[in-house]
C-alpha positions as MATLAB code, in Angstrom:
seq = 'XXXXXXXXXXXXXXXXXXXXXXXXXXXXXXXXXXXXXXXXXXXXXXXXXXXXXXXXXXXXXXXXXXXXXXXXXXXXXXXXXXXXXXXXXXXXXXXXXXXXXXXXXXXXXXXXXXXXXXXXXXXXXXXXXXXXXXXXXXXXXXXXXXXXXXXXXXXXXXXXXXXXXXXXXXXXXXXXXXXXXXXXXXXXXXXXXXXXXXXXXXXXXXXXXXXXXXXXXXXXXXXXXXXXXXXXXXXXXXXXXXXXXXXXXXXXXXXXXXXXXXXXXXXXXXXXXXXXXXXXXXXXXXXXXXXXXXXXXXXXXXXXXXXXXXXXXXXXXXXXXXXXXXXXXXXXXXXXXXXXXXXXXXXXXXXXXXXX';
ca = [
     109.365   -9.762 -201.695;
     106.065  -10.538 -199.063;
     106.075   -6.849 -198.657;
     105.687   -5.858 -202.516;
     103.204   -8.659 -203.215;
     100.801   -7.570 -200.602;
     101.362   -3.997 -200.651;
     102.872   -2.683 -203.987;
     101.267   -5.019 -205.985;
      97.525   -4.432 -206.521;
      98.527   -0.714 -206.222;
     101.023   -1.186 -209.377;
      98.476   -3.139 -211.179;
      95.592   -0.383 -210.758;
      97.848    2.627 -211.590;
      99.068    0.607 -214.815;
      95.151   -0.036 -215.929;
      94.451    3.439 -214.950;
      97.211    5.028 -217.189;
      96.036    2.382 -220.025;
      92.589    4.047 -219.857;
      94.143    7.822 -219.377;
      95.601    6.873 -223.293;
      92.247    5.015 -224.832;
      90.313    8.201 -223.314;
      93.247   10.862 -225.015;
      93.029    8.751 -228.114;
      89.312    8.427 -228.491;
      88.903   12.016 -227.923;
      90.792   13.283 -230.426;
      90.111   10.602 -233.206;
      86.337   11.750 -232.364;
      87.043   15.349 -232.469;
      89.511   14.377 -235.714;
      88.392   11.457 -237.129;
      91.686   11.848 -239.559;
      93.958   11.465 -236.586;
      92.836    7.524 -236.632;
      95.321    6.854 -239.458;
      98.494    8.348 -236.920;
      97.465    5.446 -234.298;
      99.091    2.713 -235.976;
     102.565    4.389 -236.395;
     102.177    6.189 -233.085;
     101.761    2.547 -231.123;
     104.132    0.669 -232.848;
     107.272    3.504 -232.302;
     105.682    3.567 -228.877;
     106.238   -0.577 -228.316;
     109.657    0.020 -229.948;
     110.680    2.415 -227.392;
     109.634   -0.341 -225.064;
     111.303   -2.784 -226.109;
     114.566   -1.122 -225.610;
     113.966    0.564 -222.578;
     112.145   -1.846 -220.118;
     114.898   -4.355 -220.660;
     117.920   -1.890 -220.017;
     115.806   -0.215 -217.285;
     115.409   -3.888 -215.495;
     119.192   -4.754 -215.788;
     120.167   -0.842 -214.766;
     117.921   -1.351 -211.585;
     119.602   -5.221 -210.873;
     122.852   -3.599 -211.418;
     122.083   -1.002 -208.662;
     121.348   -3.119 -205.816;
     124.162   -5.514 -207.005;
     126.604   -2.842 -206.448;
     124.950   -1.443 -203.789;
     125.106   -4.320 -200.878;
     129.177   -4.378 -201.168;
     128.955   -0.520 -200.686;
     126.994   -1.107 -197.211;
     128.767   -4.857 -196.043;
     132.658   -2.661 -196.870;
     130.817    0.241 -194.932;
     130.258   -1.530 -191.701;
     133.111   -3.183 -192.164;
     134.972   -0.263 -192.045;
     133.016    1.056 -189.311;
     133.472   -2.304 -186.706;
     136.994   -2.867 -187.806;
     138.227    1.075 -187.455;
     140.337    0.249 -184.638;
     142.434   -2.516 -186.675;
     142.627   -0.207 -189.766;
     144.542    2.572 -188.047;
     146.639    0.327 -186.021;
     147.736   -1.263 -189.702;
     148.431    2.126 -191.254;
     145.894    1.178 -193.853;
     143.506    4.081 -193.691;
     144.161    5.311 -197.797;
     143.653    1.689 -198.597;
     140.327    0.958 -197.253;
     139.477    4.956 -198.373;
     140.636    3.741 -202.016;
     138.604    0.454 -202.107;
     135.460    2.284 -200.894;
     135.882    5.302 -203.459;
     136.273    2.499 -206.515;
     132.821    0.729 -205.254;
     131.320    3.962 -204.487;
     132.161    5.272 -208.328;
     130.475    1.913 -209.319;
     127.357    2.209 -207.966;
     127.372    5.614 -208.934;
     127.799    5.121 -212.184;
     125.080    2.569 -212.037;
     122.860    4.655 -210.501;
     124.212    7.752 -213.656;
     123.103    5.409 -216.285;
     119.656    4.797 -215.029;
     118.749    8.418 -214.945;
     120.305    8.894 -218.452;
     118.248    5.946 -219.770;
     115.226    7.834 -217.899;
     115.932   10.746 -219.716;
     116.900    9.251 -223.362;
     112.698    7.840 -222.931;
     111.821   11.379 -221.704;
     112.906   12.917 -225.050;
     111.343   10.208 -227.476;
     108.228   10.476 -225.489;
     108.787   13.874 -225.893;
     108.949   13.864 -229.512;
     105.861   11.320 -229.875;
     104.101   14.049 -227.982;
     105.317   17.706 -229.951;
     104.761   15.324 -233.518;
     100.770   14.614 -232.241;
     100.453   18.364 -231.084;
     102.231   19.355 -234.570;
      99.440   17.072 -236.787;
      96.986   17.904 -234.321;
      97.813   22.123 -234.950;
      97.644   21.382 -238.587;
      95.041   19.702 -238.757;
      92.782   22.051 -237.145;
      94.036   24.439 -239.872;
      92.881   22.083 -242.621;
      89.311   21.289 -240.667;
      88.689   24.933 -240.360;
      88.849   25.516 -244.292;
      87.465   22.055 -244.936;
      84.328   22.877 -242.722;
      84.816   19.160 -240.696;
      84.926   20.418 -237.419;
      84.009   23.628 -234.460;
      86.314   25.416 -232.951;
      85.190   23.366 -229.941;
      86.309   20.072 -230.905;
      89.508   21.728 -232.171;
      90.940   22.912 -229.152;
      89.340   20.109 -227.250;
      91.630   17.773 -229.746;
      94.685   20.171 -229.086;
      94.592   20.392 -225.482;
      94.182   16.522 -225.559;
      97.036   16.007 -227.236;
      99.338   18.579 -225.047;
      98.695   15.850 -222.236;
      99.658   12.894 -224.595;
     104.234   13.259 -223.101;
     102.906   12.881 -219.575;
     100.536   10.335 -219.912;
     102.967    8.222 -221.742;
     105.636    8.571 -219.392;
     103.295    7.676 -216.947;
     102.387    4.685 -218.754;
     106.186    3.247 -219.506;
     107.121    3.660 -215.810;
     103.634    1.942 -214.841;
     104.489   -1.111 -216.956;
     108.138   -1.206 -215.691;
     106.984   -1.130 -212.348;
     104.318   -4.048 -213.110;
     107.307   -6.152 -214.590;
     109.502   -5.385 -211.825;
     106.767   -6.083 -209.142;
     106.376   -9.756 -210.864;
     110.164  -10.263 -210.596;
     108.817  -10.912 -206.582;
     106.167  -13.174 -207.584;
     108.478  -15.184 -209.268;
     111.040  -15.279 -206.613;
     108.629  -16.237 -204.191;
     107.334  -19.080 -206.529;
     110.803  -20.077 -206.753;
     111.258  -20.219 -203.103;
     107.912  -22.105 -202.762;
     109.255  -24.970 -204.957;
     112.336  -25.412 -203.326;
     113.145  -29.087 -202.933;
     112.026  -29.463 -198.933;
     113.985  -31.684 -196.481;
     112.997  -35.164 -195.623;
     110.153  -35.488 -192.650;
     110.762  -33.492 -189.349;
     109.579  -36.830 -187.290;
     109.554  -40.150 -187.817;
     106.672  -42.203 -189.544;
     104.316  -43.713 -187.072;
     105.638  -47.123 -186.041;
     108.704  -45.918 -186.809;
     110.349  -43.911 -184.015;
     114.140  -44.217 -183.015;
     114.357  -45.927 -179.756;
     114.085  -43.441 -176.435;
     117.225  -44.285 -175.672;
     118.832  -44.569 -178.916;
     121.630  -43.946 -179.669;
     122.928  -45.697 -176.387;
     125.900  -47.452 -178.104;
     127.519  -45.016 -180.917;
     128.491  -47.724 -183.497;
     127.917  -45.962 -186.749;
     128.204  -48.275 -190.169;
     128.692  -46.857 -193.408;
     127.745  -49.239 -196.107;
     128.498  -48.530 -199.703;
     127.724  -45.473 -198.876;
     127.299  -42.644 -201.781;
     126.254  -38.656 -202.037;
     126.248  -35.611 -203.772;
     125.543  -32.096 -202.862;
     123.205  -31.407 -205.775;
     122.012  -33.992 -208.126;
     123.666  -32.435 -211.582;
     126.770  -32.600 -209.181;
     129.735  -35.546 -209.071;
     129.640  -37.716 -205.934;
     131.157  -35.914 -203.079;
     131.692  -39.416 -201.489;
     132.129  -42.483 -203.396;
     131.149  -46.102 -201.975;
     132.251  -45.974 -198.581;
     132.464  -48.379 -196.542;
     133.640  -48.026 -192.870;
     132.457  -49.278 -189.503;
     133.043  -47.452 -185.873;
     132.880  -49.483 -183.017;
     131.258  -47.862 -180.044;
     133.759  -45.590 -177.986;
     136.373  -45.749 -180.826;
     137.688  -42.074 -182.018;
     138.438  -42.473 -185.315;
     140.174  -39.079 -187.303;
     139.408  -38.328 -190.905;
     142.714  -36.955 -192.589;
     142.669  -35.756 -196.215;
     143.513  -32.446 -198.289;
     140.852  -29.825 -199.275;
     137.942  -31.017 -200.846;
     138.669  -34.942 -199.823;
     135.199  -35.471 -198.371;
     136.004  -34.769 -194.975;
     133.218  -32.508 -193.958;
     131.145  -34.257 -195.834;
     131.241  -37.070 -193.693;
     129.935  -34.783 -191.056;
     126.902  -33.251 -193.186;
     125.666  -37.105 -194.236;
     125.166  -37.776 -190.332;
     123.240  -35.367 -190.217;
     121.486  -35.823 -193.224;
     122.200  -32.020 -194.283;
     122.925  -33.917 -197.253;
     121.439  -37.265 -198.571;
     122.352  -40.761 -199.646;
     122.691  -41.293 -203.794;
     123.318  -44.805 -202.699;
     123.884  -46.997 -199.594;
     123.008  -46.629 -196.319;
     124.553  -44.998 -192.830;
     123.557  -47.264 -189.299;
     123.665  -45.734 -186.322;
     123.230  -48.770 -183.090;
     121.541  -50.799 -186.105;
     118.754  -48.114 -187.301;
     119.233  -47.005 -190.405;
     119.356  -43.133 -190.095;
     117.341  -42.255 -193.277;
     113.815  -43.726 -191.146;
     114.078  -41.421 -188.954;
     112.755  -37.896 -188.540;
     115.412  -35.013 -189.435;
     114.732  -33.321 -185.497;
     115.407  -36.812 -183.747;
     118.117  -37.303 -185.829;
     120.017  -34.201 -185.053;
     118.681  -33.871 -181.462;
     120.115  -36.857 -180.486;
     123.682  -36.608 -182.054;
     126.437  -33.999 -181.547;
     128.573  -31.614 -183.407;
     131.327  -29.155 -182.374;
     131.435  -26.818 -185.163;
     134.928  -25.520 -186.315;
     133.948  -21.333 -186.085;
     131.652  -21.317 -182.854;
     128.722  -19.144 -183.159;
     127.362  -17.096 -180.347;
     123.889  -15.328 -180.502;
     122.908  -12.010 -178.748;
     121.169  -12.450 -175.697;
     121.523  -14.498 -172.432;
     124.442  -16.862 -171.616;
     121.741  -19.366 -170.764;
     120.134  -18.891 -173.637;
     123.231  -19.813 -175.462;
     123.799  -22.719 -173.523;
     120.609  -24.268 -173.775;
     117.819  -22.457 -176.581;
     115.023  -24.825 -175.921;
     115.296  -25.208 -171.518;
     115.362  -28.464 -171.519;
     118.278  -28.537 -169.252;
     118.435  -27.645 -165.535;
     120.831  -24.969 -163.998;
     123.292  -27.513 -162.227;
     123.465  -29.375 -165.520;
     124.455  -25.718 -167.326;
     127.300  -25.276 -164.847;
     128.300  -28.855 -164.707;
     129.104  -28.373 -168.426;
     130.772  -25.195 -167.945;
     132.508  -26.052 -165.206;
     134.542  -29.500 -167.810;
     134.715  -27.060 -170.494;
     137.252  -24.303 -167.924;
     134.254  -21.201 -168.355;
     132.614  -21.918 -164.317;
     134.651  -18.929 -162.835;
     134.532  -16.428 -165.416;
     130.672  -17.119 -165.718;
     131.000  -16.732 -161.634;
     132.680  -13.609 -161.616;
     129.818  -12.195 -163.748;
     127.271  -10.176 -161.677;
     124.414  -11.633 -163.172;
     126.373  -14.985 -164.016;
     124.009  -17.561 -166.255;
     122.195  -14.713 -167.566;
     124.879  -12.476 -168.455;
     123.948  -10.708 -171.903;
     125.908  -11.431 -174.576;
     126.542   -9.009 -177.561;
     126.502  -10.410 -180.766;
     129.067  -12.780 -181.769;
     130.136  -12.739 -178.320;
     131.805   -9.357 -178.914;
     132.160   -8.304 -175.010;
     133.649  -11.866 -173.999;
     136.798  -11.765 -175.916;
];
C-alpha cells in the first residue's frame, strides 16, 4: 500500500489530469472548427458517465476478485511443493492435481471476465468514437455547401475526432486506476486508526517493583472481558485467587474461556470490568513490555525462527552462555546442541525444519 502511495500515486493522478486535458483540447478543437458540434457534447458526456458507472464498479470488484482467488492458488502451490513427499507416500497425487485445477479454473475465470469487461468498454468507446467521426464527416459536407468553414478546419475537426476512441479509453482506465490507487489510501488510514495498545512503560511514579513479581500470587477480582467491544463477555465475573507456588489447571470444553485466561495476563486482551493482581499491583498500571517481560508463557504450537539457535534462545542477549545451556541442559536438548559442530549457533531453517 506504502509502495503505491509514494510511487504510483502522483504518477496516476498526473496521467488522469493529463488525459482530462487531452479531451477539453479534442473537444475545443472541433467545437471551434464546428461550432455545431457543441450541441453533441451534452449527449456525448452523459453516455460517456453512463458507461462509467457500470464499468468502474464491475472493473473494481473483477480486480478484488482476482487477487482473492489468486493467494489460495500460490498458499495450495507451495503447499504442494513442501509437502510433495507426504502426497506421494498417501497415493493422493490426482487429488491435490484436482483441487489445484478447480482453483486454477477460478482465478482464471476471474481473470476471463476482466478482459471481457475491458473489451465490452472498448466497443462502446468505440462506438462514441465512429458516431463523432460519422457527425463530424457529415458535417463537413453540410459546412462546405453552407460556406461556414475551410477545408482547413474541416480536416483539422476530422482528424480530431479519429483520436477521440483512444483518448477515451485512456481516460476510463486513468480514472479506474485513480480509484483503485485511493483504495490504498484508505487502507492505510484504516490502519492508522487502529485502536493502539495500552502504554509500552509504565507512568512515571509508577513502575512495577525491580523485583516484582517475586511471589506469583495472582488475584482475579470480579474480573470481566471481551475480545471486541460489540462482542459478549468472553469471561464473566471471575473471581479466583492463586497462592504463590500453587499450580492450579483450568479444565473446560472449547470455547469455555480457557485461553482467555492466558491472553488477560497478558493484557493481549483488556478488562470490561474488575481487576487482575499480580504480588498486590494491579497489572493494568503497568507498562505492556514490563508486563510481559516479566511473566512467562509456554505456547501450545512452539515457534522457531530462521537463524541461530542462540538467537532463538535468547532474541534480545540479555542472557549469558552458561545460563543458555543451563536451560537446555533441564529441558533434555544439552547433547544434541553438543553434538552440533557449531553448537549455540547452529542455524536453524525455518520452523525448525532441519531439527526434526
Amino acid at each position: 500500500e506504502f509502495d503505491v502511495v509514494d510511487l504510483r500515486l502522483a504518477s496516476t493522478f498526473r496521467m488522469l489530469g493529463f488525459s482530462l486535458l487531452m479531451v477539453l483540447q479534442v473537444f475545443i478543437l472541433i467545437s471551434l472548427s464546428m461550432p455545431i458540434f457543441i450541441i453533441l457534447i451534452v449527449p456525448t458526456v452523459l453516455f460517456y458517465l453512463l458507461i462509467l458507472h457500470y464499468f468502474i464498479p464491475t472493473s473494481r470488484q473483477l480486480q478484488r476478485l482476482t487477487s482473492v482467488t489468486r493467494s489460495p492458488l500460490y498458499n495450495l502451490f507451495a503447499e504442494t511443493i513442501n509437502g510433495t513427499t507426504s502426497i506421494r507416500a498417501y497415493g493422493v497425487v490426482q487429488t491435490f492435481f484436482n483441487h489445484f485445477c478447480s482453483k486454477l479454473d477460478i482465478q482464471v475465470g476471474c481473470r476471463y471476465f476482466s478482459l471481457i469487461a475491458n473489451r465490452w468498454l472498448s466497443v462502446r468507446l468505440e462506438l462514441i468514437g465512429n458516431l463523432l467521426i460519422l457527425f463530424c464527416s457529415v458535417m463537413a459536407v453540410f459546412s462546405r455547401d453552407w460556406g461556414t468553414a475551410t477545408a482547413g478546419l474541416i480536416g483539422l475537426a476530422i482528424s480530431k475526432s479519429l483520436d477521440i476512441t483512444v483518448i477515451l479509453g485512456f481516460l476510463v482506465r486513468n480514472i479506474n486506476d485513480a480509484e483503485m490507487s485511493i483504495v490504498s489510501v484508505e487502507r492505510i488510514l484504516e490502519y492508522r486508526d487502529c485502536p493502539q495498545e495500552a502504554s509500552w512503560k509504565s507512568s512515571k511514579g509508577r513502575e512495577p517493583p525491580a523485583d516484582w513479581p517475586s511471589r506469583g500470587a495472582v488475584h482475579f477480582q470480579k474480573y470481566s472481558c471481551r475480545y471486541r467491544p460489540e462482542l459478549d463477555l468472553s469471561l464473566r465475573g471471575i473471581t479466583a485467587e492463586i497462592k504463590p507456588g500453587e499450580k492450579v489447571g483450568i479444565v473446560g470444553r472449547t470455547g469455555a474461556g480457557k485461553t482467555s485466561f492466558a491472553l488477560a495476563l497478558f493484557r493481549i486482551i483488556e478488562a470490561a470490568e474488575g481487576r487482575i493482581l499480580i504480588d498486590g499491583v494491579n497489572i493494568a498500571k503497568v507498562g505492556l513490555q514490563e508486563l510481559r517481560s516479566r511473566i512467562t508463557i509456554i505456547p501450545q504450537d512452539p515457534v522457531l525462527f530462521s537463524g541461530t539457535l542462540r538467537f532463538n534462545l535468547d532474541p534480545f542477549n540479555v542472557y549469558k552462555d552458561h545460563e543458555l545451556w543451563t536451560a537446555l541442559e533441564q529441558v533434555h536438548l544439552k547433547q544434541f546442541v553438543e553434538a552440533q559442530p557449531k553448537k549455540l549457533f547452529y542455524e536453524i531453517a525455518e520452523s525448525g525444519e532441519n531439527i526434526r
